[in-house]
N, C-alpha and C positions, 0 to 999 in steps of 0.2 A: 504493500500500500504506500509506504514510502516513497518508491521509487515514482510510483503513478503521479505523488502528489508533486514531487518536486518537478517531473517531467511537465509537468502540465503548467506549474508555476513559471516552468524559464520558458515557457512558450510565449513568443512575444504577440500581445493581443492588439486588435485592430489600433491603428493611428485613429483620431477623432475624423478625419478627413476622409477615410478607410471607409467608413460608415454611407458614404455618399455617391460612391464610385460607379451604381449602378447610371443605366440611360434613362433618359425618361421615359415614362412610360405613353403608347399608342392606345393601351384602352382601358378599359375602368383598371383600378389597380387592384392586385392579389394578395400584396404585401404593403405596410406602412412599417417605416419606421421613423417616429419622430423622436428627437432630442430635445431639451429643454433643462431650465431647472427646478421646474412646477412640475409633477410626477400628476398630479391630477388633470391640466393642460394636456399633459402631452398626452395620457391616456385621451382624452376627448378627442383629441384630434387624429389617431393612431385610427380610432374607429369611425370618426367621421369620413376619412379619406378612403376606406374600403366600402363607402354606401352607408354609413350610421346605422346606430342600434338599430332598427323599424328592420333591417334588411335580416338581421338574423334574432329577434324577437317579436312576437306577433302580438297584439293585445289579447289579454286572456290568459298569457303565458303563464305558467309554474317556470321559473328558473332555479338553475342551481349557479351559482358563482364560483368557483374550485378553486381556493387559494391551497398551497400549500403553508401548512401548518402546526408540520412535523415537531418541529424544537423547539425547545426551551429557549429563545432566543430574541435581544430585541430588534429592532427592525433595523438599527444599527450595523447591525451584524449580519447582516444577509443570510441569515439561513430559510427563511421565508418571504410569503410574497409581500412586498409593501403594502399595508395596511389601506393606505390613502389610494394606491390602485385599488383595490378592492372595492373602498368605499365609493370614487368615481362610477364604476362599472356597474355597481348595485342601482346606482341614481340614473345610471342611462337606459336598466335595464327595465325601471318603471317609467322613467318616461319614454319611452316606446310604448308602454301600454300591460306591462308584466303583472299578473295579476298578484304572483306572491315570489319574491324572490329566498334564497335558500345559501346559507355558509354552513360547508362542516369541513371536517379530513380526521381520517383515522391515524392519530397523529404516535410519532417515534415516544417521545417523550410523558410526560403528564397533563392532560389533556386543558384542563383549569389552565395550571402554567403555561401553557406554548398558548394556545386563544387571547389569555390573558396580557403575558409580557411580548408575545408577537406585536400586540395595537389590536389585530385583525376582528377580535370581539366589538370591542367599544366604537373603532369606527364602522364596522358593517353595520352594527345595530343602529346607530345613527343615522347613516343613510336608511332605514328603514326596513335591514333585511333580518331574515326569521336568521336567527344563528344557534346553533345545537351540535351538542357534543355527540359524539357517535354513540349508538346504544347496542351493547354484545349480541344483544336480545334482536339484534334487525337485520342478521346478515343471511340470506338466500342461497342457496348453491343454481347457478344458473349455467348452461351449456355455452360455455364463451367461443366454441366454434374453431379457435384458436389455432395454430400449428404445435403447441406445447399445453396451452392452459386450453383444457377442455370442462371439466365442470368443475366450477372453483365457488367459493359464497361472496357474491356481491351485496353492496348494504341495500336496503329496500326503496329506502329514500333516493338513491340516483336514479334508481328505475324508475321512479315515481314521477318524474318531470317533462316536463314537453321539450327545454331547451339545457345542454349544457356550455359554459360558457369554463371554457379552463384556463389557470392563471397561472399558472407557476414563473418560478424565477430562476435565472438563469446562473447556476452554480458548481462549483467544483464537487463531483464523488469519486470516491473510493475506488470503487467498483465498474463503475459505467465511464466513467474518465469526466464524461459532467451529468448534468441532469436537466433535462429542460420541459418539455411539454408530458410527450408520451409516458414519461415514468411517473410523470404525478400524479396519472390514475391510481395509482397502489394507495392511495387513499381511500378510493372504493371500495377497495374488497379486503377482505379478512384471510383468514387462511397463516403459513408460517410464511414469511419473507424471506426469513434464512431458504424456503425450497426456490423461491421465485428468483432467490441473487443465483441460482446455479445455469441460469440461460436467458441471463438478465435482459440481452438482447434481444432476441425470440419474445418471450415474455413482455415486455414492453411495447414489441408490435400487437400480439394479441391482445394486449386491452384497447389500445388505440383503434385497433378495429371493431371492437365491441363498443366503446363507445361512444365514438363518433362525434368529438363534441363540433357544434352550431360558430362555436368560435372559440380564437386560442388567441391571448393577447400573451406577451411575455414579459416580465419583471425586468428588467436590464440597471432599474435605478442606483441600484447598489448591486455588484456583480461580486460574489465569495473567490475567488480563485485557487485557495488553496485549502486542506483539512475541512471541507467536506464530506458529506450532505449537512452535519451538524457544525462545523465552525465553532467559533466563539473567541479569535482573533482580530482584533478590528485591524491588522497591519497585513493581512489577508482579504481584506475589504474594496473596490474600487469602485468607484464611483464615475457611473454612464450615463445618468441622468437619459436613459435612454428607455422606449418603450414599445415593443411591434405588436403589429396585430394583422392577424389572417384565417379567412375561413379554413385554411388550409394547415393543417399540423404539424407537416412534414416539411415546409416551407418555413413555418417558425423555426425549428428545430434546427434547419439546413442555416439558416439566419444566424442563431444560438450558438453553433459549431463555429460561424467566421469573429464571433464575439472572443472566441481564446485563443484567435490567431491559427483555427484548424479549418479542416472543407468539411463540409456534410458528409464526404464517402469514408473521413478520418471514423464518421460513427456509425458503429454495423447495423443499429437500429435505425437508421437514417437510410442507408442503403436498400434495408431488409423492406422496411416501411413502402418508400420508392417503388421497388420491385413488385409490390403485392398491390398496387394501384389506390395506397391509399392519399397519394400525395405527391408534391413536385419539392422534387432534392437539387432538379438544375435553376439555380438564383438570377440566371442571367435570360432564363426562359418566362421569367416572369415579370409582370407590370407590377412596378414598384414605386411609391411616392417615397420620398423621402425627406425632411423636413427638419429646420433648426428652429426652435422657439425659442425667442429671446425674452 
């Protein structure tokens, strides 16, 4: 694990300028990515520039918002998703017309603590979303279809909703070399994780394919680089001020991967994903805005 982390730390990540280099784009765009250093702005505008909320929330909706909210950690620390993202996304997700929006994650740590010293409690509740701790008592074994995860227990409540909207943050693990979209569904479902780390790649396309979220914004504001998924180094910490959003998962992710100075194909779920048609891994194939907010 060592070796992972240092390799990934001397990996030199994008130049600020790095972030722009795509062409403009010919037709509606597939990707945003805006910079700023208003984390709420830029989310607004991350999703205004792919068609605004109305395009992937309908009036009437049950939403779920999927922050990751694994650790014991403050938002300082990048081990989760910005709180203030969260709480943006929540308020865009009723103004589109959402009838009830939804925060949880089946979280590494102790569930109180990480909700709590994350922010992600007090601000989602603010913006006016239902937030709940996972309950043992609500996980289903569902047929995930999968290449490796075939019937596994997913929580009740993800099944429960019309739209999912995933949020995670874009961070240094262990194990996976980072973590970006597709892993943060392992907050869905229950089961040991220690089986799920044994073909983490595989595994992380199978829930992606099962769950299909409606939209994936990414965290990029505070980026963890090294001693992840949990952190708790702030000299480990960088700060991107930075936030994408795309219907597309595999496109975040592919995004994510140039965020540590690697390519999409550097990540075998990134590739695996591609391959199996749930998403576009070529960056250059896609209509991208991209944006500095000042």
């Amino acid at each position: 694990m060592k070796a992972v982390s240092a390799g990934l730390a001397a990996t030199p990540f994008l130049r600020h300028s790095d972030l722009f280099s795509f062409p403009p784009p010919e037709t509606p765009a597939q990707l945003s990515i805006i910079t700023g250093p208003d984390p709420a702005a830029a989310t607004k505008r991350a999703v205004e520039a792919i068609g605004g909320m109305s395009a992937f929330v309908s009036k009437g909706d049950v939403v779920l918002v999927k922050p990751n909210i694994g650790w014991d950690r403050t938002p300082e620390q990048a081990a989760n998703t910005n709180p203030i993202v969260i709480a943006t996304l929540v308020e865009l997700a009723f103004g589109a017309g959402a009838k009830k929006v939804k925060v949880f994650d089946n979280t590494c740590n102790s569930a109180r603590r990480c909700y709590t010293n994350s922010g992600i409690e007090e601000a989602a509740r603010r913006a006016g979303a239902d937030v709940s701790f996972v309950d043992e008592r609500k996980f289903k074994k569902v047929n995930l279809g999968g290449e490796v995860l075939e019937e596994w227990p997913v929580y009740v409540d993800a099944l429960e909703v019309d739209k999912i909207i995933n949020v995670p943050i874009a961070k240094h693990h262990s194990l996976a070399r980072i973590t970006l979209s597709m892993k943060n569904f392992m907050g869905l479902i229950g089961g040991s994780r220690n089986i799920l780390h044994q073909k983490i790649h595989t595994n992380v396309v199978d829930l992606a394919g099962f769950f299909k979220p409606s939209l994936t914004v990414l965290d990029a504001v505070r980026v963890l680089t090294a001693n992840g998924p949990q952190g708790g180094n702030l000299a480990d910490v960088r700060n991107l001020n930075t936030v994408a959003a795309s219907r597309d998962q595999v496109a975040i992710d592919a995004f994510g991967a140039t965020i540590f100075g690697l390519t999409p194909d550097d990540l075998p779920h990134v590739r695996e994903a591609h391959a199996r048609g749930l998403g576009v891994k070529d960056l250059a194939a896609l209509a991208v805005v991209r944006e500095h907010l000042s």
